[in-house]
N, CA and C atoms as an extended XYZ file, in Angstrom:
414
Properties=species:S:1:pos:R:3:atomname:S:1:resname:S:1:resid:I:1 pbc="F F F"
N         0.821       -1.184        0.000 N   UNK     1
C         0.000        0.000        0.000 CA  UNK     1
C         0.869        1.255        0.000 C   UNK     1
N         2.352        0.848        0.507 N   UNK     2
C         3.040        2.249        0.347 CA  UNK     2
C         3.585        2.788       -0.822 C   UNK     2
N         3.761        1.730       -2.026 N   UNK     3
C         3.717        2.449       -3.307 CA  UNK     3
C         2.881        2.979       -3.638 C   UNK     3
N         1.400        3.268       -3.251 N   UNK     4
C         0.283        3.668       -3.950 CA  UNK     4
C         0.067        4.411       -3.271 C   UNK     4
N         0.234        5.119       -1.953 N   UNK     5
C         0.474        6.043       -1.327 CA  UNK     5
C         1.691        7.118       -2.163 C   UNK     5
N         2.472        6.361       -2.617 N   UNK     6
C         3.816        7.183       -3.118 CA  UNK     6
C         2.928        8.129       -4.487 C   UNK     6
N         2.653        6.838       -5.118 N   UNK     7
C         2.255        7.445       -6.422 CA  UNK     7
C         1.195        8.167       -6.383 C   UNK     7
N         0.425        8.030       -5.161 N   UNK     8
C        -1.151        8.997       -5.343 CA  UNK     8
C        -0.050       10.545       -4.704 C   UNK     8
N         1.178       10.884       -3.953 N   UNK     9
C         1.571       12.268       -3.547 CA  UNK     9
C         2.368       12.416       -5.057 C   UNK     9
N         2.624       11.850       -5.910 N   UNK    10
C         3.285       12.150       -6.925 CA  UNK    10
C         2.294       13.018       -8.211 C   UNK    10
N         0.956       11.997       -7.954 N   UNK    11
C         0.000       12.827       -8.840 CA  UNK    11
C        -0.684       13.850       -8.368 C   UNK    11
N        -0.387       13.983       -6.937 N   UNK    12
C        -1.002       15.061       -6.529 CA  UNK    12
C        -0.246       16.550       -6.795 C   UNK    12
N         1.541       15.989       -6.728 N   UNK    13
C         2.378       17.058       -7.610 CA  UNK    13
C         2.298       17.435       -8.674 C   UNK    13
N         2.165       16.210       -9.400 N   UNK    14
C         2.134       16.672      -10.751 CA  UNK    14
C         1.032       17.700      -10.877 C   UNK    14
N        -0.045       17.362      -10.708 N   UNK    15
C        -1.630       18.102      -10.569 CA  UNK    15
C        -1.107       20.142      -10.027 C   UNK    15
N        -0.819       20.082       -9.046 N   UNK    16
C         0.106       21.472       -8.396 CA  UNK    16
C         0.775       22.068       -9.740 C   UNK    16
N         1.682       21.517      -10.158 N   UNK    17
C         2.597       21.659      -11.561 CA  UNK    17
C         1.775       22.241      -12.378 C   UNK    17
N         1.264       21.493      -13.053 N   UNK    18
C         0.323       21.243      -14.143 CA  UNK    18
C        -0.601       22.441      -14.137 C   UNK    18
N        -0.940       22.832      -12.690 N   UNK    19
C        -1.834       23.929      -12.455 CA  UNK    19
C        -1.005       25.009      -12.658 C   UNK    19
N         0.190       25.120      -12.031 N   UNK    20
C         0.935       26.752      -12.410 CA  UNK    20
C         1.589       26.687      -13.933 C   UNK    20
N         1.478       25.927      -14.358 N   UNK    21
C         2.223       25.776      -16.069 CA  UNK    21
C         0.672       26.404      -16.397 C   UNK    21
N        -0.718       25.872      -16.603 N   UNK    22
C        -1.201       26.481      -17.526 CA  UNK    22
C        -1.623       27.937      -16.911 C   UNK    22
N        -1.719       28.169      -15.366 N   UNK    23
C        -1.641       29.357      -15.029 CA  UNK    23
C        -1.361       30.457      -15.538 C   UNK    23
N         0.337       30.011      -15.907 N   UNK    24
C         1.050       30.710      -16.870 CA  UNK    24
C         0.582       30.671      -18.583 C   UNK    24
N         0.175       29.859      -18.902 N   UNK    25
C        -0.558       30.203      -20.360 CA  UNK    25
C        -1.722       30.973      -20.652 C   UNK    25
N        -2.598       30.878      -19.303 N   UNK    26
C        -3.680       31.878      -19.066 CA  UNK    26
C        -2.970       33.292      -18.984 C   UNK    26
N        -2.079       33.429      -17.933 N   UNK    27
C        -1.778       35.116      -17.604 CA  UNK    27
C        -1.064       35.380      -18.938 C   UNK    27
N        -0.090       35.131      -19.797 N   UNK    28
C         0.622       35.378      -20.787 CA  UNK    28
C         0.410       35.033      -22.228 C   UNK    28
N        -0.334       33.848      -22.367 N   UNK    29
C        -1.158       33.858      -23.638 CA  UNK    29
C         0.068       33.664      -24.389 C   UNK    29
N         0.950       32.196      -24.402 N   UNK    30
C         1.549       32.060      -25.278 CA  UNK    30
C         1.479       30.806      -25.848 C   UNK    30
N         1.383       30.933      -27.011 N   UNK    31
C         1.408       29.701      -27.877 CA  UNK    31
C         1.773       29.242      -28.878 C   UNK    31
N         2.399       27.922      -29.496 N   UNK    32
C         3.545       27.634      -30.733 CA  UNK    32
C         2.360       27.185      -32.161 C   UNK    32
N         2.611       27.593      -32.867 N   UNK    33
C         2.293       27.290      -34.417 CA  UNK    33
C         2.988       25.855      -34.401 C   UNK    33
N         2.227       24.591      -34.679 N   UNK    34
C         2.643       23.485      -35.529 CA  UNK    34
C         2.508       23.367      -36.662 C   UNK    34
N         3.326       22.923      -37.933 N   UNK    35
C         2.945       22.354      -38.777 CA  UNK    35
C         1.666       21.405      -38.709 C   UNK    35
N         0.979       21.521      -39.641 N   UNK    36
C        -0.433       20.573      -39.969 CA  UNK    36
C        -0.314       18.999      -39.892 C   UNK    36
N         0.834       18.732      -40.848 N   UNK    37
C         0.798       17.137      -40.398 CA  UNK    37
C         1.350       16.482      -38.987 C   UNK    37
N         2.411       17.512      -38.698 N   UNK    38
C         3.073       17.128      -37.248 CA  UNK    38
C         1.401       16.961      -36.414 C   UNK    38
N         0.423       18.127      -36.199 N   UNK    39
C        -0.541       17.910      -35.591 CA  UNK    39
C        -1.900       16.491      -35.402 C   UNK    39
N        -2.014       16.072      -36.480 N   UNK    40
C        -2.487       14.846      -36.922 CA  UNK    40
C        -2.149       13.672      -36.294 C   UNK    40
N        -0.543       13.852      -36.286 N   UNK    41
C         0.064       12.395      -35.713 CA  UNK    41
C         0.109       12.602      -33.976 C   UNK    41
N         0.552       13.906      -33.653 N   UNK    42
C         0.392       13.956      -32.459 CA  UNK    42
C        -1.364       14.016      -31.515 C   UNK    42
N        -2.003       14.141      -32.569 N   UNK    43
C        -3.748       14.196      -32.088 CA  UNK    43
C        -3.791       12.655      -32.390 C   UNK    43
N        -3.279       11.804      -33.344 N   UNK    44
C        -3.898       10.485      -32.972 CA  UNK    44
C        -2.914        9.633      -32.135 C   UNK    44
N        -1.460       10.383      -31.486 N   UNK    45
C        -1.296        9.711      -30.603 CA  UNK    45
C        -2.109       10.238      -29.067 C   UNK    45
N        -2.601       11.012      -28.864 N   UNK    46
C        -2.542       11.588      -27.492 CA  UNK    46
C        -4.103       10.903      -27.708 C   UNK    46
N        -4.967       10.529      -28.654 N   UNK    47
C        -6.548        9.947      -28.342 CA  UNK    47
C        -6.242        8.333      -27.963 C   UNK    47
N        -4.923        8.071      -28.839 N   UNK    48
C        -4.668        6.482      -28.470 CA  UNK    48
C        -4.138        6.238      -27.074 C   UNK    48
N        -3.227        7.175      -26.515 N   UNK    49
C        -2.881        7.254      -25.123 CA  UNK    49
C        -4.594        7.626      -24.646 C   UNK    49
N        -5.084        7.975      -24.454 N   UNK    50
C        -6.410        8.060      -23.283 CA  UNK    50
C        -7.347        6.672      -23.297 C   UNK    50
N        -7.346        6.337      -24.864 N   UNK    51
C        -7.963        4.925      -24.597 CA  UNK    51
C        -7.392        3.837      -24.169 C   UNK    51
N        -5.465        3.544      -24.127 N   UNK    52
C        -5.603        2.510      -23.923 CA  UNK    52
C        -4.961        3.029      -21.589 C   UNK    52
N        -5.285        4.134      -21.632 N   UNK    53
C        -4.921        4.400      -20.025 CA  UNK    53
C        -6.213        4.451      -19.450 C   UNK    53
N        -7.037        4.305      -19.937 N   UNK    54
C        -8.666        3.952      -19.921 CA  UNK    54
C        -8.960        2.391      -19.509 C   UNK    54
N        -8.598        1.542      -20.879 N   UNK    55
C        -8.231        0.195      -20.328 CA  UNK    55
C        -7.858       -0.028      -19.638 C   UNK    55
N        -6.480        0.273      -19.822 N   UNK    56
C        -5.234       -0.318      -18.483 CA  UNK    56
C        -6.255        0.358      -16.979 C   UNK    56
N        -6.825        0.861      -16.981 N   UNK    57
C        -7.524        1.281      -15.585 CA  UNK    57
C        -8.327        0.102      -15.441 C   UNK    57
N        -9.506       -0.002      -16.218 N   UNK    58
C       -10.130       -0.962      -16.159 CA  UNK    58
C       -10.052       -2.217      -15.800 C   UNK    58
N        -8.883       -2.180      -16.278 N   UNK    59
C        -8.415       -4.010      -16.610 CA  UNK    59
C        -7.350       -4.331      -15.238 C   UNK    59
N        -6.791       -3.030      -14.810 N   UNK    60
C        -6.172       -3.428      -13.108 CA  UNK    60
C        -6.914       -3.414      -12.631 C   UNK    60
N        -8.215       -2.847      -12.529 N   UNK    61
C        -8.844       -2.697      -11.094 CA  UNK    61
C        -9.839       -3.861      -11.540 C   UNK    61
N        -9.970       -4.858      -12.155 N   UNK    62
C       -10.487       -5.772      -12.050 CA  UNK    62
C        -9.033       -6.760      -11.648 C   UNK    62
N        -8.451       -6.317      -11.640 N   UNK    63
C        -7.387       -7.454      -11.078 CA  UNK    63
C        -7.175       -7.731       -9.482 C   UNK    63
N        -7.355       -6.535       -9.494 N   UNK    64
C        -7.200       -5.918       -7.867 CA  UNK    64
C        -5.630       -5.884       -7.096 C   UNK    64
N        -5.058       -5.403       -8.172 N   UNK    65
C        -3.795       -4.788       -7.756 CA  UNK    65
C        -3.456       -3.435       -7.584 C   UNK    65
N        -3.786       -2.796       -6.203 N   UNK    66
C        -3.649       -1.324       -6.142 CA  UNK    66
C        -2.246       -0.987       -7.053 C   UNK    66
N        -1.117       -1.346       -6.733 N   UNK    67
C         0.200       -0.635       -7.329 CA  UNK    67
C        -0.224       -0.312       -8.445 C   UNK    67
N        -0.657       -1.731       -9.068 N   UNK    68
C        -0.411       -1.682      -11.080 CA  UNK    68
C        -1.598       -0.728      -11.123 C   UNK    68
N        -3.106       -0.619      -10.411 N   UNK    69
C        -3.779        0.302      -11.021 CA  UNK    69
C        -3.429        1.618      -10.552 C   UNK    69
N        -2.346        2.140       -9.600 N   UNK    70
C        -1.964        3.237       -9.262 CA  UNK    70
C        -0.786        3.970      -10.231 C   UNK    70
N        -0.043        2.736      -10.934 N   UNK    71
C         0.559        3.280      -12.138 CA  UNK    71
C        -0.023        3.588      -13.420 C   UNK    71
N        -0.817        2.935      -13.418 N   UNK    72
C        -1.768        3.132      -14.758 CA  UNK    72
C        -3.014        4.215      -14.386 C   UNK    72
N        -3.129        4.887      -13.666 N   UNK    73
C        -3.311        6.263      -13.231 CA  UNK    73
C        -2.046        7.560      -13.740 C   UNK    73
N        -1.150        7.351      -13.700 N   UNK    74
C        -0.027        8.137      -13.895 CA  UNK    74
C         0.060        8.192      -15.542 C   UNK    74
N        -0.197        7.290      -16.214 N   UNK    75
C        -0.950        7.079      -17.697 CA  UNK    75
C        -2.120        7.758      -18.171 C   UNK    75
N        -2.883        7.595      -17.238 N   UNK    76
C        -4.153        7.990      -17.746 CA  UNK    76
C        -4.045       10.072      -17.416 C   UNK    76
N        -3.018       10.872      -16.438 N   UNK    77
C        -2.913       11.906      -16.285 CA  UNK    77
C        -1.966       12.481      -17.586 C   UNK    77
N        -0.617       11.423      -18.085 N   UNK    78
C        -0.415       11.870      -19.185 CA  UNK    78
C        -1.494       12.142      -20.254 C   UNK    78
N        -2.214       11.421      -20.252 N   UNK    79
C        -2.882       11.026      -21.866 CA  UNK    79
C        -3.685       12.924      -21.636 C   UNK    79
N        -4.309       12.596      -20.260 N   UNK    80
C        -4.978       13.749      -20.234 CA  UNK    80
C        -4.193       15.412      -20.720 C   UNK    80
N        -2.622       15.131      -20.482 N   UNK    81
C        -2.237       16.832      -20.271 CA  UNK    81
C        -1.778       16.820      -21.975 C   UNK    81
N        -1.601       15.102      -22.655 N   UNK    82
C        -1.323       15.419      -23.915 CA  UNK    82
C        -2.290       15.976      -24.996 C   UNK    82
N        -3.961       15.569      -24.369 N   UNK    83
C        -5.092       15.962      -25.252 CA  UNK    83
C        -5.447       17.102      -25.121 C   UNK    83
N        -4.898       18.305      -23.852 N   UNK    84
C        -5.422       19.742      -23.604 CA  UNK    84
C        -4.053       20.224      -24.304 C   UNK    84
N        -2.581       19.453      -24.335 N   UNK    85
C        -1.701       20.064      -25.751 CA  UNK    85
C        -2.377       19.789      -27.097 C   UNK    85
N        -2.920       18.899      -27.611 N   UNK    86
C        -3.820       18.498      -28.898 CA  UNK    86
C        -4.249       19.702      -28.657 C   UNK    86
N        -5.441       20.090      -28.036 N   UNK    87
C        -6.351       21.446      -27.892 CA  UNK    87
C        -5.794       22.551      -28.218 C   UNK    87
N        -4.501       22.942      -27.567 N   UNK    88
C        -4.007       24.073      -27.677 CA  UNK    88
C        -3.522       24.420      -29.390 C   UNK    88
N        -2.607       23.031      -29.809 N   UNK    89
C        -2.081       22.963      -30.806 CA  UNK    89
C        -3.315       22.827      -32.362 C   UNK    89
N        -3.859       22.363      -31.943 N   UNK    90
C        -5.173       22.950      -33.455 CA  UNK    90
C        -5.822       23.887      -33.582 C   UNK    90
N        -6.222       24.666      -31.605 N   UNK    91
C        -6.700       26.135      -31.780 CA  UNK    91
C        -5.943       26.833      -32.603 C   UNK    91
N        -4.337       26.948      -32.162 N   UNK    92
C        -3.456       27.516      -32.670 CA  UNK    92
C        -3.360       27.911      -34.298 C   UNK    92
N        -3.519       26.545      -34.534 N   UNK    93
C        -2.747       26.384      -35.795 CA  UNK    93
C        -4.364       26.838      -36.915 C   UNK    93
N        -5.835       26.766      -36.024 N   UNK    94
C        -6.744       27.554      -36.798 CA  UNK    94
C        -6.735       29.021      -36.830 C   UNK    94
N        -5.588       29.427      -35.978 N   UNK    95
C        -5.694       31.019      -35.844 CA  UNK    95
C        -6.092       31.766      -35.004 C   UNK    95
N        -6.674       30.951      -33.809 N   UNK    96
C        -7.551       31.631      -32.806 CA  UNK    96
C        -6.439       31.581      -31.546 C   UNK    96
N        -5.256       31.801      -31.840 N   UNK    97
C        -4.000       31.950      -30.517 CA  UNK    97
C        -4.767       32.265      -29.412 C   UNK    97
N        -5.374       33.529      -28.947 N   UNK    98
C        -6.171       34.137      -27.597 CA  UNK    98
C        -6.788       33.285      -27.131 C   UNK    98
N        -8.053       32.220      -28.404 N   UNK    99
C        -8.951       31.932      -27.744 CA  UNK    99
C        -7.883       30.380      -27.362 C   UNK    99
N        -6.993       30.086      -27.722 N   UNK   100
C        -6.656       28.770      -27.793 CA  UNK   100
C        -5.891       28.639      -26.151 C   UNK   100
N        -5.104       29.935      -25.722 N   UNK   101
C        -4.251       29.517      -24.297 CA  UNK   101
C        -5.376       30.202      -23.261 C   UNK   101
N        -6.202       30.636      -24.133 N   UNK   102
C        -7.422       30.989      -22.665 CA  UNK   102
C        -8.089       29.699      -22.284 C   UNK   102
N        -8.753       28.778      -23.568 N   UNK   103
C        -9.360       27.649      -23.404 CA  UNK   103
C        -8.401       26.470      -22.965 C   UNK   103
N        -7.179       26.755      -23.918 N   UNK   104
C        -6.375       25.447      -23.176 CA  UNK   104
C        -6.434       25.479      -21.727 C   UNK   104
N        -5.884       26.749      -21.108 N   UNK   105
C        -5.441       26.998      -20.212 CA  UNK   105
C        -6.030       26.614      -18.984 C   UNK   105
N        -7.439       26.603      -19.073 N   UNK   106
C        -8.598       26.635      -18.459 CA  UNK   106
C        -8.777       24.907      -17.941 C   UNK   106
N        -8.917       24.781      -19.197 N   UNK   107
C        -9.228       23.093      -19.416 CA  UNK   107
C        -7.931       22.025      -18.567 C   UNK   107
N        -7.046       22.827      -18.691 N   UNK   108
C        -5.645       22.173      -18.543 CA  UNK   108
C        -5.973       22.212      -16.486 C   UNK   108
N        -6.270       23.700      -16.063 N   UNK   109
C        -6.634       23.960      -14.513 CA  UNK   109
C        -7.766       23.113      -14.030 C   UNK   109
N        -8.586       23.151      -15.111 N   UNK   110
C        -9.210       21.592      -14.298 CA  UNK   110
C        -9.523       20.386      -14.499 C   UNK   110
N        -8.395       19.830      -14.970 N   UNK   111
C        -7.264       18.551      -15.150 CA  UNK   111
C        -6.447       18.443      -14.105 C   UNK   111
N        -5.922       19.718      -13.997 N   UNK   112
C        -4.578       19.804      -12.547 CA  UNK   112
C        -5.725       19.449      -11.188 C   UNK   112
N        -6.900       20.008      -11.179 N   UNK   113
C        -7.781       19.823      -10.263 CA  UNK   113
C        -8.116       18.545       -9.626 C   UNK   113
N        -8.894       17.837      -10.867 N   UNK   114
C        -8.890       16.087      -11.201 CA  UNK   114
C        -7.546       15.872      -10.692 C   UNK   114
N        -6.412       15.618      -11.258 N   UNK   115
C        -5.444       14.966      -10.982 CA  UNK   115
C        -4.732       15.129       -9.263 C   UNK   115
N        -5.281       16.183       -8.849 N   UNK   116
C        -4.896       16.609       -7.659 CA  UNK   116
C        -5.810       15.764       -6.820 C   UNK   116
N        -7.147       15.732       -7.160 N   UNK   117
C        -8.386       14.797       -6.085 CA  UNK   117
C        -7.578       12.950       -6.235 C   UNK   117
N        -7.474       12.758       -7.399 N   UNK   118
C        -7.089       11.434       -7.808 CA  UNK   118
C        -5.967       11.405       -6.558 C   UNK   118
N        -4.963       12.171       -6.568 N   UNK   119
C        -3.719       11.589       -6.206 CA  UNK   119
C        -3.925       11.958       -3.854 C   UNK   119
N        -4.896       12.618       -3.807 N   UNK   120
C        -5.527       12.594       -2.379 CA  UNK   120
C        -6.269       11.620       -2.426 C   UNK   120
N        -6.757       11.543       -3.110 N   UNK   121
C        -7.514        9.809       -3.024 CA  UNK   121
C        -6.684        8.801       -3.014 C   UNK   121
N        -5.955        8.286       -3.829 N   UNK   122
C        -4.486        7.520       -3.577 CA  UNK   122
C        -4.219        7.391       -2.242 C   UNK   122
N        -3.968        8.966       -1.597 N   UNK   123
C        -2.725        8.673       -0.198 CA  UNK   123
C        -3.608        8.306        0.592 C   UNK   123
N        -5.070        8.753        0.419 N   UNK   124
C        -6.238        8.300        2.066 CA  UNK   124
C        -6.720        7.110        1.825 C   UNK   124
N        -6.214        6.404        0.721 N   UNK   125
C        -7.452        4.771        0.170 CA  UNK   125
C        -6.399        4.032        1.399 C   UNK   125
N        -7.927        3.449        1.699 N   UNK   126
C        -6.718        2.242        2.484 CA  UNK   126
C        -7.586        1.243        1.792 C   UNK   126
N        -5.860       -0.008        1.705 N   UNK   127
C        -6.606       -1.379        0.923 CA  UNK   127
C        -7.389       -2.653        1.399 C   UNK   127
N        -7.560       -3.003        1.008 N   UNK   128
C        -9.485       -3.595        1.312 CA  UNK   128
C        -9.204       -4.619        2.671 C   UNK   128
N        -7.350       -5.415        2.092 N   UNK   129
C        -6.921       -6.118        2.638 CA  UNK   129
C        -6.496       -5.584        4.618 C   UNK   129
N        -6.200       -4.428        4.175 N   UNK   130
C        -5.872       -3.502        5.528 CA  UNK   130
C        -7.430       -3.012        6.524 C   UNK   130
N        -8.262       -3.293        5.991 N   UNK   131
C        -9.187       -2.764        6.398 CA  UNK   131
C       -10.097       -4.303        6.989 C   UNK   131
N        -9.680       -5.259        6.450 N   UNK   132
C       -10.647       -6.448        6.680 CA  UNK   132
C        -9.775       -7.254        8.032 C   UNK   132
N        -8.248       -6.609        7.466 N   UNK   133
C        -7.551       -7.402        9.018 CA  UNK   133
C        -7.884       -6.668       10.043 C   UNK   133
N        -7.945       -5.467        9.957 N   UNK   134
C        -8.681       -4.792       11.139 CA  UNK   134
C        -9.421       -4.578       12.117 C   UNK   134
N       -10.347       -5.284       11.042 N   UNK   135
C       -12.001       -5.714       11.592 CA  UNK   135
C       -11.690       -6.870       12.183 C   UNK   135
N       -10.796       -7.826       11.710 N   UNK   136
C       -10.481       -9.349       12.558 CA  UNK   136
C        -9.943       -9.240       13.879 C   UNK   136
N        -9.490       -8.436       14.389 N   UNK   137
C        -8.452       -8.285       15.572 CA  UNK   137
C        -9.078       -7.515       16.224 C   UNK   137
N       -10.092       -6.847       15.771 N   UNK   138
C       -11.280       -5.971       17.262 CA  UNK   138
C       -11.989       -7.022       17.821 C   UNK   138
């Protein structure tokens, strides 16, 4: 249970992070022009990362291995900060720069939000196993 404790204060950093990075895209409004095809490949990798960190969720927590589904959480927060870069990077590249690091920016703060509850949820879960020996010894 203490790796999944580890990894739920890790996503709770990242989440903190994540929040003052787009902070900063909100107050300053900056954003990169991609080439068109570069965008394509990077939009169908960042939809293929959410579905298969989607699975991999699914498919640990039917296993019932906190660690492995606490790493495959750390997956599923990438996929997320790569699809609000997708966002940013096609606003961009349609021309709407302002509206693109206001909306990214936004979207991205409550992602950092999510990822921040996820990773407090992590450190307070206690596992099922810890909780049933508990009950045996009262």
């Amino acid at each position: 249970m203490r790796g999944c404790r580890q990894v739920g204060v890790w996503i709770a950093l990242i989440g903190i992070s994540y929040f003052g990075v787009c902070l900063c895209m909100y107050v300053y409004h900056k954003t990169v022009t991609y080439p068109f095809y570069l965008l394509y490949g990077v939009a169908a990798a960042a939809f293929f990362k959410i579905g298969m960190a989607v699975y991999g969720i699914r498919t640990a927590g039917k296993q019932n291995q906190p660690l492995l589904s606490a790493l495959k959480w750390i997956g599923f927060v990438d996929a997320c900060v790569s699809i609000v870069a997708v966002q940013c990077a096609l606003l961009t590249w349609k021309g709407e720069g302002r509206a693109a690091s206001d909306s990214s920016a936004l979207l991205g703060m409550g992602c950092s939000v999510i990822f921040l509850g996820i990773g407090a949820a992590m450190f307070f879960r206690r596992g099922a196993r810890g909780a049933a020996g508990s009950e045996k010894k009262e």
